[in-house]
C-alpha positions as a printed Julia matrix, in Angstrom:
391×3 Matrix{Float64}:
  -7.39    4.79   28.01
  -4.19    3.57   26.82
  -1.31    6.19   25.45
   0.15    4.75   22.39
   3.12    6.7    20.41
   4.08    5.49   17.06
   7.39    6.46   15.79
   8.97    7.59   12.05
  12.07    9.24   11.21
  11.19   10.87    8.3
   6.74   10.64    8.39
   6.56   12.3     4.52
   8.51    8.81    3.48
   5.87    7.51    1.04
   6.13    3.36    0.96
   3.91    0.59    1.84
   4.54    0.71    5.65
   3.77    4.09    5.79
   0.19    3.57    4.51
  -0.67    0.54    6.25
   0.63    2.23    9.41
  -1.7     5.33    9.09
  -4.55    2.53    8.54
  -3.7     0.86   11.8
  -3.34    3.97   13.65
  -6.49    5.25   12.62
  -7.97    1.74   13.54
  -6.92    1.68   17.11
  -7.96    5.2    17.87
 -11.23    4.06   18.19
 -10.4     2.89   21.64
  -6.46    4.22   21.82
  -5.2     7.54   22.59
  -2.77    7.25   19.12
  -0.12    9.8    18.63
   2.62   10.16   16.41
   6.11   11.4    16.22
   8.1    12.04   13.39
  11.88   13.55   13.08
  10.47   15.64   10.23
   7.72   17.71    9.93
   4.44   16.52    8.15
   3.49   18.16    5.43
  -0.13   18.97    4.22
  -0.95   16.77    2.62
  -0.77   14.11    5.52
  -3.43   16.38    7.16
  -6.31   13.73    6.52
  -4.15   10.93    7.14
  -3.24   12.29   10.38
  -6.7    13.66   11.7
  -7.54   12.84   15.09
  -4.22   11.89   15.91
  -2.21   13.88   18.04
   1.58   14.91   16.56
   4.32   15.13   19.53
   7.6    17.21   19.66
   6.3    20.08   17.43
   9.0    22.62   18.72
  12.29   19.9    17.96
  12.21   19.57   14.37
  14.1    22.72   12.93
  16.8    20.28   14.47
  15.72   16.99   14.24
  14.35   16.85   10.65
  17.75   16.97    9.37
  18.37   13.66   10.54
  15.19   11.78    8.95
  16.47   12.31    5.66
  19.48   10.53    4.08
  22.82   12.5     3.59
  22.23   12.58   -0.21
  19.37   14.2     0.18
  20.29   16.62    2.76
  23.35   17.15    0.33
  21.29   17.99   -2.7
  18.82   20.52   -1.2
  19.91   23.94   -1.51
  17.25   24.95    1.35
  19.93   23.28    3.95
  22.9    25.58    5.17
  26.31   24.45    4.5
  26.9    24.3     8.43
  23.84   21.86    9.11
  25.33   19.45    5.58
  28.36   19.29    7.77
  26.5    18.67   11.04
  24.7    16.09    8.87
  28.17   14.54    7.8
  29.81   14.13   10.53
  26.75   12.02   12.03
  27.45    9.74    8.87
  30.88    9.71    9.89
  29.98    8.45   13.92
  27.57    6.46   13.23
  30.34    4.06   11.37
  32.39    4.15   14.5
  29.13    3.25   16.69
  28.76    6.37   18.07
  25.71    7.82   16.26
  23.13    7.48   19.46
  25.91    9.05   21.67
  25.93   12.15   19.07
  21.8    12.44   18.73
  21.32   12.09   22.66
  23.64   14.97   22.81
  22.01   16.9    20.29
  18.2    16.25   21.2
  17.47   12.68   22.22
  17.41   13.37   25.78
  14.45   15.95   25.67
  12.9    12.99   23.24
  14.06   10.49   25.43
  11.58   12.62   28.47
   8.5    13.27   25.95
   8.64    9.06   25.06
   8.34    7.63   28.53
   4.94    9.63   29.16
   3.43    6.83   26.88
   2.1     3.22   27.59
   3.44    1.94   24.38
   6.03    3.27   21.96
   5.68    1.7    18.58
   8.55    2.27   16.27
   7.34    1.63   12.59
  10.82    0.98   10.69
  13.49   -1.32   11.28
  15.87    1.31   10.05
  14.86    3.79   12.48
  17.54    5.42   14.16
  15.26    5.96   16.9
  15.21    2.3    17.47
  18.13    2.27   20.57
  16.8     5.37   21.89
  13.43    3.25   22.56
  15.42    0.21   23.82
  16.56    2.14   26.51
  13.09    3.87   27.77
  12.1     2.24   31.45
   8.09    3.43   31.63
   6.27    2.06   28.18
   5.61   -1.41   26.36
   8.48   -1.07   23.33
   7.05   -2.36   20.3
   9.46   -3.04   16.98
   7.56   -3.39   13.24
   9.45   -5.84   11.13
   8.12   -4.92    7.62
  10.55   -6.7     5.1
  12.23   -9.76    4.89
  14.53   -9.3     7.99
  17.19  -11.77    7.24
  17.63  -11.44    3.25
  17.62   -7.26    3.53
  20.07   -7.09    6.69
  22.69   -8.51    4.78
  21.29   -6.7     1.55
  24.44   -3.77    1.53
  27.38   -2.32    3.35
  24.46    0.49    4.73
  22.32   -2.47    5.99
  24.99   -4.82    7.21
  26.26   -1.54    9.15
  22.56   -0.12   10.68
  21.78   -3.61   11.94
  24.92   -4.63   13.68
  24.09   -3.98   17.15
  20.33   -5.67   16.82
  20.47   -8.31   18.89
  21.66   -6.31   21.93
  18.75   -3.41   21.15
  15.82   -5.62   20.37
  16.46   -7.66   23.54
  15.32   -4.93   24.91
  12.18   -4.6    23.38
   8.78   -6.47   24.83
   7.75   -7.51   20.88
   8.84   -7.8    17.56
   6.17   -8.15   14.97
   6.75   -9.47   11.43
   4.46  -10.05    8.98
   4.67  -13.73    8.39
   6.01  -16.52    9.77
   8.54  -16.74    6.84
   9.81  -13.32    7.79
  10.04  -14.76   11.6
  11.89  -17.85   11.29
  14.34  -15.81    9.24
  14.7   -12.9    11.84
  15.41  -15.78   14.63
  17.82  -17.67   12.38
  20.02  -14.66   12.7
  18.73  -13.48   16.18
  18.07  -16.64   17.88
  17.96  -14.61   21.64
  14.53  -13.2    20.66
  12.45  -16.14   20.54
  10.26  -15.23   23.09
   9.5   -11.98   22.04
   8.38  -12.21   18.27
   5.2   -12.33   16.81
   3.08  -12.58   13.36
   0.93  -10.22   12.85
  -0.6    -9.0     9.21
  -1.27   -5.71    7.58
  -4.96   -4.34    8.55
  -6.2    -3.83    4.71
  -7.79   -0.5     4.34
 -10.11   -2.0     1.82
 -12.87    0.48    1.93
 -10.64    3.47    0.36
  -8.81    1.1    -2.25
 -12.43    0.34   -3.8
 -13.4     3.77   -3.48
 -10.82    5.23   -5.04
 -10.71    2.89   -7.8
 -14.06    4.52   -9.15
 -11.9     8.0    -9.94
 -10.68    8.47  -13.35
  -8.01    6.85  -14.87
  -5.76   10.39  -15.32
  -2.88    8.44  -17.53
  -3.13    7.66  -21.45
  -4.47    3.86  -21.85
  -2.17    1.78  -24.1
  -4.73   -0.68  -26.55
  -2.59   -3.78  -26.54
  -3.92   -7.21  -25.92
  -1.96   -7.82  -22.35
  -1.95   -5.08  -19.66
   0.16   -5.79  -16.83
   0.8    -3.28  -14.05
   3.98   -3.52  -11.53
   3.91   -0.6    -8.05
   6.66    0.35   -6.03
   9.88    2.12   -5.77
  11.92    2.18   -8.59
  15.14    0.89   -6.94
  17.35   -2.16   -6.77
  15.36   -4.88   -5.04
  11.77   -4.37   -6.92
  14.07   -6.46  -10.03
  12.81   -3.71  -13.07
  15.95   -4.64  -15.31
  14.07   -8.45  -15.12
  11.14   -6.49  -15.92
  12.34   -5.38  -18.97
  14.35   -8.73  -19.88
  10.53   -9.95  -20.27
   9.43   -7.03  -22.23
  12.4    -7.53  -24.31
  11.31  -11.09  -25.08
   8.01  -10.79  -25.53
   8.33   -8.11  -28.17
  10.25  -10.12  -29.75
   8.1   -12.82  -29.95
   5.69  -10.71  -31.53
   3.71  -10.12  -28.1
   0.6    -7.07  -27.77
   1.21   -5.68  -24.35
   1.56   -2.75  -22.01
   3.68   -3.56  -18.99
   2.73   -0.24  -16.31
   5.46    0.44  -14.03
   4.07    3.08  -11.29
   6.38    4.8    -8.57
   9.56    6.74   -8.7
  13.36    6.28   -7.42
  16.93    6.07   -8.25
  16.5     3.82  -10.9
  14.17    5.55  -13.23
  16.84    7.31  -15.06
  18.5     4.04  -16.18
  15.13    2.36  -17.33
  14.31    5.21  -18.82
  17.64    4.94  -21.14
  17.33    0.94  -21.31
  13.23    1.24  -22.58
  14.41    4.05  -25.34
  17.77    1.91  -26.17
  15.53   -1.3   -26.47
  12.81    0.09  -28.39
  10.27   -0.63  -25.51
   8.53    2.7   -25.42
   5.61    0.69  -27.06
   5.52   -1.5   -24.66
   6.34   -0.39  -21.14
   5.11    3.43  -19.12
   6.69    4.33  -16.61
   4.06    6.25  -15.09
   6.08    8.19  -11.85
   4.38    8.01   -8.62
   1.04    8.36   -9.08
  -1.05    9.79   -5.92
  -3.87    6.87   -6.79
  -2.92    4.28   -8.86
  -6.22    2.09   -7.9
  -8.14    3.09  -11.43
  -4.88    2.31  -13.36
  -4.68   -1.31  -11.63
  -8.27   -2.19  -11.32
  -7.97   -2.24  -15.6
  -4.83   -4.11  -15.45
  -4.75   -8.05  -16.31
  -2.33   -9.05  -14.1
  -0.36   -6.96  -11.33
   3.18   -8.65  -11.31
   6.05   -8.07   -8.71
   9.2    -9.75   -9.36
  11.17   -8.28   -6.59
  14.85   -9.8    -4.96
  12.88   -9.85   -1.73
   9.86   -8.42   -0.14
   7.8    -8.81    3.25
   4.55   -9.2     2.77
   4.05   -6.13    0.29
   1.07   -3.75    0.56
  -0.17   -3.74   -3.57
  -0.77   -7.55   -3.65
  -3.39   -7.25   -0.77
  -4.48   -3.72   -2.6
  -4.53   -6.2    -5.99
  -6.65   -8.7    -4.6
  -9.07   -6.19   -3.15
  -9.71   -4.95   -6.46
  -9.92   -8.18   -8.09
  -6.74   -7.9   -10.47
  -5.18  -11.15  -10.65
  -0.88  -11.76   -8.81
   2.06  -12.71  -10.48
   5.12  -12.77   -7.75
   8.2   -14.32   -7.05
   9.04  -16.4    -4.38
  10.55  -14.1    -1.95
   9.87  -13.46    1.87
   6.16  -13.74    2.8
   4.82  -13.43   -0.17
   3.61  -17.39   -0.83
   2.12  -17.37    2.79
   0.78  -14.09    1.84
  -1.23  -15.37   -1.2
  -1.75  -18.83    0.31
  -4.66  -16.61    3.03
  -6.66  -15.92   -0.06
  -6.24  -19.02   -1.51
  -5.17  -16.86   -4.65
  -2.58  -15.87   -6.86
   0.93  -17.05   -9.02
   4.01  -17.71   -7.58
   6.72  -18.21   -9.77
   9.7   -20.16   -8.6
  12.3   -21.99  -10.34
  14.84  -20.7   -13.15
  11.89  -20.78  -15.68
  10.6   -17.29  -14.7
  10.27  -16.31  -17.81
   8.4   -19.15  -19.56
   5.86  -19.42  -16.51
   5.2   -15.68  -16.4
   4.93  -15.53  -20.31
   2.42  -18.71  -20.09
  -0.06  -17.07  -17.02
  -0.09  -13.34  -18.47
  -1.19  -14.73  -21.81
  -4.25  -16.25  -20.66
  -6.55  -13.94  -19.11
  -7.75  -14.89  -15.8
 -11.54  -13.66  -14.07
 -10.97  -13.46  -10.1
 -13.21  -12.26   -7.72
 -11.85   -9.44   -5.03
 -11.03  -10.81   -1.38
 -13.74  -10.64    1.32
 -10.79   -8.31    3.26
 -13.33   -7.81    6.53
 -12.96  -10.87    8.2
  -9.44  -10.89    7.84
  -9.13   -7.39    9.37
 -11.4    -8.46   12.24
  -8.88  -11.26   13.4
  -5.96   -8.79   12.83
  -7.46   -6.28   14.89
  -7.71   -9.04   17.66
  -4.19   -9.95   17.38
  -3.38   -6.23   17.53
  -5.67   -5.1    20.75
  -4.28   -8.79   22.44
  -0.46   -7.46   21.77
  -1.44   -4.17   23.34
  -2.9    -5.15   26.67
  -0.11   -8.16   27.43
């Protein structure tokens, strides 16, 4: 039976990757030996996610989970020493200068350099990983890289991602796949990295259907607004989900005399300011902003429309999670998303500079849609994924 690691820096990260990641591993552990390593320590409640899956390099992470969060955060929690925040600086400093693998290996990459190449395949889930060179360099397993944004649009995104993917094309060559999740996301990754043709592939999110439709059944545990339109938008709160267009809608369709509820559900570094811009706008009416809620499936199966109007996107996890339950998509035109909704043959996508007159014309008329028949799909994926495995 094949050995299979999969890879996080920081495991606790809660996004869309991380829950379609558990679903795969869980998926292939039927006839896998799956394991996991993280940088930080799991905490408890990833126990269920995690059962049956064997968690390597226990005894490294009093000193490697210090390096799977960002320096802000390790800078705000009183918990770290004030010799391990300037440990934790000075890596922010080398890594500038290129020399941020040549400070980890000395610090604790080469024991996880020895506990990697026991594996048949490493899988490293983010393209931000700073594990990512460390794998590029193992000689023993099948190195696998997870593409799970739009590669091209979010490298060049900020100074952090211009700097974290410079050296790409010299680490990935060394890498048997990359996987995106469409073939939008693919020709964009090869218009900047042209040397990797060979060695990319499409492959979509498994959809863990089963538990979206069961938990959908709990109670709904926030306050229901009774307006005539109930839209419903999940995922960090943070600069390239678009909230401030979010609220330029809200703004005009109060005025127009509109009855809605706009649901925005997740947390971030932007939830401060729209909290300020709903109460300085008068929009408390209109639009919640919920927090992250632990199972937002009840809140969106009552939803008319789920609407993402993000700067870019992969293929994200709550439109497949929408169309399981049945609630109708709204979404730009950004990375995978069209090919996305073009599989299911369902679903808005708004292009153009007339966002707002479109959106305003398909959340005003109600629309009945019957959920996605998610099974077959997953079948085929779990081809693609077992044929990836055994090249």
């Amino acid at each position: 039976m094949k050995k299979i690691l999969y890879l996080f820096d920081d495991i606790n990260y809660p996004s869309g990757a991380q829950k379609v990641t558990f679903f795969q591993m869980k998926t292939l552990s039927r006839d896998y030996k799956v394991s996991v390593f993280s940088l930080s320590k799991p905490q408890a409640y990833l126990r269920p996610e995690l059962k049956g899956i064997s968690i390597v390099g226990k005894e490294l992470w009093e000193r490697t989970e210090l390096f799977s969060y960002s320096l802000k955060k390790v800078l705000s929690l009183k918990e770290i020493s004030f010799l391990k925040k300037i440990q934790r600086m000075f890596y922010s400093i080398v890594i500038r200068i290129g020399k941020g693998e040549a400070y980890l290996n000395y610090l604790f990459y080469r024991e996880i350099k020895q506990k990697f190449e026991k594996f048949d395949v490493v899988i490293v889930v983010s393209e931000a990983s700073k594990l990512r060179e460390l794998v590029s360099n193992l000689k023993h397993p099948k190195k696998i890289q997870w593409i799970h944004t739009d590669y091209a649009l979010w490298s060049e995104f900020s100074d952090w991602t211009k700097m974290i993917t410079k050296k790409d094309s010299v680490i990935y060559k060394k890498f048997d796949w990359i996987v995106t999740l469409s073939e939008y996301s693919r020709k964009g990754l090869l218009k900047k990295l042209p040397g990797l043709k060979d060695q990319t592939v499409v492959i979509p999110n498994l959809i863990d259907g089963k538990t979206i439709l069961k938990k959908a059944e709990e109670d709904l545990d926030i306050e229901w607004n009774d307006a005539d339109y109930h839209m419903v938008t999940v995922g960090r709160v943070d600069r390239e989900k678009a909230y401030d267009r979010v609220l330029d809608i809200c703004g005009k369709l109060k005025a127009e005399g509109y009855s809605f509820c706009w649901y925005i559900v997740g947390d971030g570094p932007l939830k401060g300011h729209l909290e300020k811009r709903i109460k300085a706008e008068q929009l408390e009416e209109y639009v919640k902003l919920t927090g992250r809620l632990e199972n937002p499936y009840p809140l969106m199966k009552q939803c008319d429309w789920f609407v993402l109007l993000s700067e870019y996107e992969g293929t994200p996890v709550t439109i497949d999670e929408a169309m399981v339950l049945g609630v109708p998509v709204i979404a730009t035109d950004v990375g995978g998303i069209a090919e996305q909704m073009g599989r299911y043959g369902k679903g808005v996508v708004l292009k153009g500079d007339t966002l707002y007159e479109d959106l305003k014309k398909e959340i005003t008329q109600k629309e009945q849609m019957e959920p996605i028949e998610y099974r077959c799909l997953n079948k085929k994926i779990i081809c693609s994924l077992k044929g990836l495995l055994e090249k």
